[in-house]
Phi, psi and omega in degrees: 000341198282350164287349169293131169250149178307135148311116188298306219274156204233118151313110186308348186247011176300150170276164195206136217248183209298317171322353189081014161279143194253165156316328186293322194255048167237010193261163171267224176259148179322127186303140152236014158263209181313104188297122188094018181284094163050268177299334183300313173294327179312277195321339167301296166327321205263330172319300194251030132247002120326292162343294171294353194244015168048049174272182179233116152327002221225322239240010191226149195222109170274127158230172183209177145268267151191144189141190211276330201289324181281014208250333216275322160002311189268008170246355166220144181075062164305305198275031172245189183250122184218130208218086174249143187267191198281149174314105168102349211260332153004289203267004156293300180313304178319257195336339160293293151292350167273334157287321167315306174230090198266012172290352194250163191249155173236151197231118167267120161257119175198189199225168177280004167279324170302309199267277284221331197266238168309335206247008197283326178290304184281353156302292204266020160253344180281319166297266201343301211277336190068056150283139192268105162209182178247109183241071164281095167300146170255099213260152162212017179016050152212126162334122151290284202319339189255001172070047140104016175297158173280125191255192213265355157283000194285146154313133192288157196036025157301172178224150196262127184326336186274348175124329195316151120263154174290138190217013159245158206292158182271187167234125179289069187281035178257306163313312197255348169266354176284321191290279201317323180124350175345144153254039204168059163257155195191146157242137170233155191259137173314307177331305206262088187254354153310309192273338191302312174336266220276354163274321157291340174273004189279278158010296155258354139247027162267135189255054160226211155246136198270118177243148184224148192229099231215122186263133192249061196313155167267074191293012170247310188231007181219066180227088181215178162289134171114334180267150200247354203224041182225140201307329155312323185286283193305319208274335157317311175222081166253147176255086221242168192216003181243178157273118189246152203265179171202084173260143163235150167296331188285216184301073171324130177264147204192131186225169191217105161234110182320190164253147188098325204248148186277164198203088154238157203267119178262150180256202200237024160239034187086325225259167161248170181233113184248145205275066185260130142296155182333120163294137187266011149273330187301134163240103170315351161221060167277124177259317179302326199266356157273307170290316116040276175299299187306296194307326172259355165311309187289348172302295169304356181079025146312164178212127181265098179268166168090213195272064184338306189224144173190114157274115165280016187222063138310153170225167174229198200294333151324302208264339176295260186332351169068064190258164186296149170303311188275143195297115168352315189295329192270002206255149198242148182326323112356257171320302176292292184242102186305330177137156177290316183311327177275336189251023132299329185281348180269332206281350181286005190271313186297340200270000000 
């Protein structure tokens, strides 16, 4: 597939969002992974909350690493800036071009082999600094690309498709983007993209830094019984903090959930879906009462979705540095070099 190209013609009836744009010219090249992969449904999300949020592709500067998850940058936002780095190294680099050019919205793409592994030191320095992004995991607590190893997000006692348990402890980057100072934290289901949608887009318009934890399966190697990241599993035990839609093609299914209470929903292939409505106390912007609430959910074997966290009065790393309004890249010769007189006046501030 991979020689193939999308077709350029646009269906005169396609819908167009205030730019004259279609959903088509926010997608990229064709998928090459795994049919039924996830990362596809992320990608689909980020098509249509750019799309709804009327950006101009020209205007997003995409970065990634390496895995599968980082593979995915080239299947949506074709026409944008785009960058994949080295295993892990994606939010150092990011934090590099967002000091340069701070006119651009930046979309960090990565996985928990990437974030969670080699790359957890430069993860858990960009939350800190408050880098104004879009921090998207694509989590499957597996290697994909290496056929399937455990990764430092799998859950103690997951079990590995050959049957392995897993028996060391995991890493929460979620847990760890609250601890770190995230002003935008949130988890999501691949599954659910009515709610993933509007969390990414809250995610690229917030003006810090935003991390999303986005649980994905792994359909080759970690969606079996026993996996704890496989779509039977989350959808059983989501613990939502959001509102969740429920479509289906057969026969509507339909529940009455009080607010606080759990529900569960037999589908129509037998499996259940359990339901919690919104809490009318959760505050989302309590950073103790979020990690606090994800920690004893998760205690029940719960998977907590939706918006966890959020300062509506953030700030990022520009303004902790006090940096020029105009993007570095824009600044005219004159303006980088001032002249000896300015840089007597600095080195003497220093002495």
């Amino acid at each position: 597939m991979t020689y193939l190209a999308k077709p350029r013609i646009h269906h005169p009836a396609l819908p167009a969002n205030a730019l004259g744009y279609t959903r088509r010219d926010y997608e990229g090249a064709i998928s090459t992974l795994c049919a039924g992969c996830g990362h596809d449904s992320i990608s689909a999300a980020i098509i249509q909350a750019c799309w709804e949020l009327d950006i101009e592709p020209h205007r997003v500067a995409k970065l990634s690493g390496i895995g599968c998850s980082s593979k995915t940058p080239d299947y949506f936002l074709g026409a944008s800036h785009g960058f994949n780095t080295v295993h892990g190294r994606m939010p150092s680099v990011l934090t590099g071009a967002n000091l340069a050019n701070r006119d651009l919205l930046y979309l960090g793409v990565s996985g928990d082999g990437d974030s969670a592994s080699i790359g957890l030191g430069q993860f858990a320095h960009s939350m800190r600094r408050g880098v104004r992004m879009a921090y998207i995991v694509e989590n499957n607590g597996v290697y994909g690309l290496t056929k399937g190893q455990f990764s430092a997000t799998a859950d103690p006692g997951s079990k590995s498709k050959k049957g392995v348990v897993n028996t060391d402890s995991s890493i929460d980057l979620v847990a760890m983007a609250l601890q770190l100072g995230a002003t935008y934290v949130g988890r999501g289901f691949s599954g659910n993209k009515a709610q993933l949608v509007p969390l990414i887009k809250g995610a690229i318009s917030h003006g810090g830094a935003a991390f999303i934890d986005v649980i994905s399966p792994c359909v080759a190697f970690n969606n079996h019984p026993g996996s704890t990241k496989s779509y039977d599993y989350v959808r059983e035990h989501n613990e939502s903090v959001s509102r969740i839609d429920f479509i289906t093609g057969r026969e509507e299914i339909t529940a009455e959930v009080a607010p606080g209470e759990v529900v569960d929903v037999r589908q129509h292939d037998g499996t259940l879906l359990r339901l919690r409505a919104l809490h009318p106390d959760y505050d989302p912007t309590s950073r103790h009462a979020a990690m606090s609430y994800m920690q004893e959910h998760q205690a029940r074997g719960e998977v907590v979705t939706g918006l966890l966290y959020v300062d509506p009065l953030a700030t990022d790393l520009h303004t902790a540095l006090n940096t020029s309004a105009i993007a570095l890249n824009a600044l005219e010769a004159a303006q980088l070099c001032p002249g000896a007189q300015a840089l007597d006046k600095l080195n003497a501030s220093l002495r």
